[in-house]
C-alpha positions in Angstrom: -30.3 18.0 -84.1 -30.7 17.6 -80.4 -30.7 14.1 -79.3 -34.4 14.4 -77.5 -35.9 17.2 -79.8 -35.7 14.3 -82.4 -36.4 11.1 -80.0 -39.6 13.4 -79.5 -40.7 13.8 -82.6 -40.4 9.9 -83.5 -41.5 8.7 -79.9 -44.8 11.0 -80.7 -45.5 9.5 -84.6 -44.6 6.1 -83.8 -46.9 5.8 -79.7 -49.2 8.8 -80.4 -52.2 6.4 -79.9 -50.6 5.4 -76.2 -48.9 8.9 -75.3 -50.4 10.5 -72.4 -48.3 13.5 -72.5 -44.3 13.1 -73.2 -42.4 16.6 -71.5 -39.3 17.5 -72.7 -36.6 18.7 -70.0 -33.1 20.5 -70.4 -31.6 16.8 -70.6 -34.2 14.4 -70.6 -37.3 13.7 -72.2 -40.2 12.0 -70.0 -42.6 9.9 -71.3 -46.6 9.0 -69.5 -48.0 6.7 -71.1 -51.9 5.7 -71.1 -51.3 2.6 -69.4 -49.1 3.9 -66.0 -46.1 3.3 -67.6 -43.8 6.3 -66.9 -40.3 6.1 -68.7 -37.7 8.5 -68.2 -34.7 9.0 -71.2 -31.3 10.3 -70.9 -28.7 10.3 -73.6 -25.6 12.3 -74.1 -24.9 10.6 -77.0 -24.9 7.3 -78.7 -22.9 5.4 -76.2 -23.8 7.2 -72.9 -27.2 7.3 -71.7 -29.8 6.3 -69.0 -33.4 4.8 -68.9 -35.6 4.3 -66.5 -39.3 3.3 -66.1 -42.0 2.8 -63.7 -45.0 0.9 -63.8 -47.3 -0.8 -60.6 -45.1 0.5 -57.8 -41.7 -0.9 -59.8 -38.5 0.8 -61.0 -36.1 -0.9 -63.7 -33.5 1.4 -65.0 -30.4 0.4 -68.0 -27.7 3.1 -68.1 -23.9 2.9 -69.2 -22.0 3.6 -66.2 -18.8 2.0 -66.8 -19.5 0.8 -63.5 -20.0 -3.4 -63.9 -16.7 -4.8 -65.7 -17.9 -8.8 -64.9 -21.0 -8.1 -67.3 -20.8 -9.1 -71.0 -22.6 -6.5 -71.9 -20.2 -3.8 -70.2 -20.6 -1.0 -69.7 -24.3 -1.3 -70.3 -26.2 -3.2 -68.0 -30.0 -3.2 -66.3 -31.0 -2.4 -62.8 -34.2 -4.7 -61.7 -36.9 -3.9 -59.5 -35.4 -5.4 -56.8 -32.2 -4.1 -57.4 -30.1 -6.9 -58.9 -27.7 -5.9 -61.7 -27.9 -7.9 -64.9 -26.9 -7.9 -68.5 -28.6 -5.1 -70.6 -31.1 -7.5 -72.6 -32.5 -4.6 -75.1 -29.8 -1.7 -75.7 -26.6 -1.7 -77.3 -24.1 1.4 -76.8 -23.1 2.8 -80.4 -27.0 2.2 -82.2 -28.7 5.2 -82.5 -31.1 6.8 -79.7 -33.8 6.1 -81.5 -33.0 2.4 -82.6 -32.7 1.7 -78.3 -35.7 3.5 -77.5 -37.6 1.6 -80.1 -36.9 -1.7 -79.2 -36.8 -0.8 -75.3 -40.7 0.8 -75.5 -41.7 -2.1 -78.1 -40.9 -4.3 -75.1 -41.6 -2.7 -72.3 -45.1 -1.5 -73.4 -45.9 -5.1 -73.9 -44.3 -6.0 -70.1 -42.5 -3.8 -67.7 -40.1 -6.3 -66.2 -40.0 -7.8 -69.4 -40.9 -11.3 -68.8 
């Protein structure tokens, strides 16, 4: 099964009380929900992928660009809104799409910059 066909499907059962609309792209599957929060999910599979959100004005992203060897949690790691690059505190390549999206809404739906 496609990767966002099913995120879809769970993301809809699980939120459907907080969805605005979710639209599903050619590779990516966009998510408004009822309280401004915009997130924005990318996987090519269980150990590549990229998520953003937006909320008030502020972008955070976590993606696996094998881009930040000095972080533990390489190659994962999380943009902030100002743009410092930190350890990924909520994904973990290898877990399923679903198991990060989970945990990542969970926390973000409860604070965007997670504090």
């Amino acid at each position: 099964m496609n990767i966002n066909l099913d995120l879809e499907d769970k993301i809809e059962h699980c939120y459907a009380d907080r969805i605005e609309n979710i639209e599903l792209k050619q590779n990516a599957l966009i998510i408004n929900f009822n309280n401004e929060l915009i997130v924005d999910l990318r996987y090519l599979n269980r150990h590549e992928y990229f998520i953003a959100w937006h909320s008030g004005g502020k972008h955070w992203q976590i993606d696996t660009a094998p881009l930040h060897k000095e972080l533990r949690t390489f190659p994962n790691h999380m943009h902030d809104d100002t743009g410092a690059i930190m350890k990924d505190p909520l994904t973990h390549p290898g877990k399923s799409a679903w198991d990060n999206t989970h945990c990542l809404l969970d926390a973000i739906l409860k604070s965007p910059s997670l504090d």
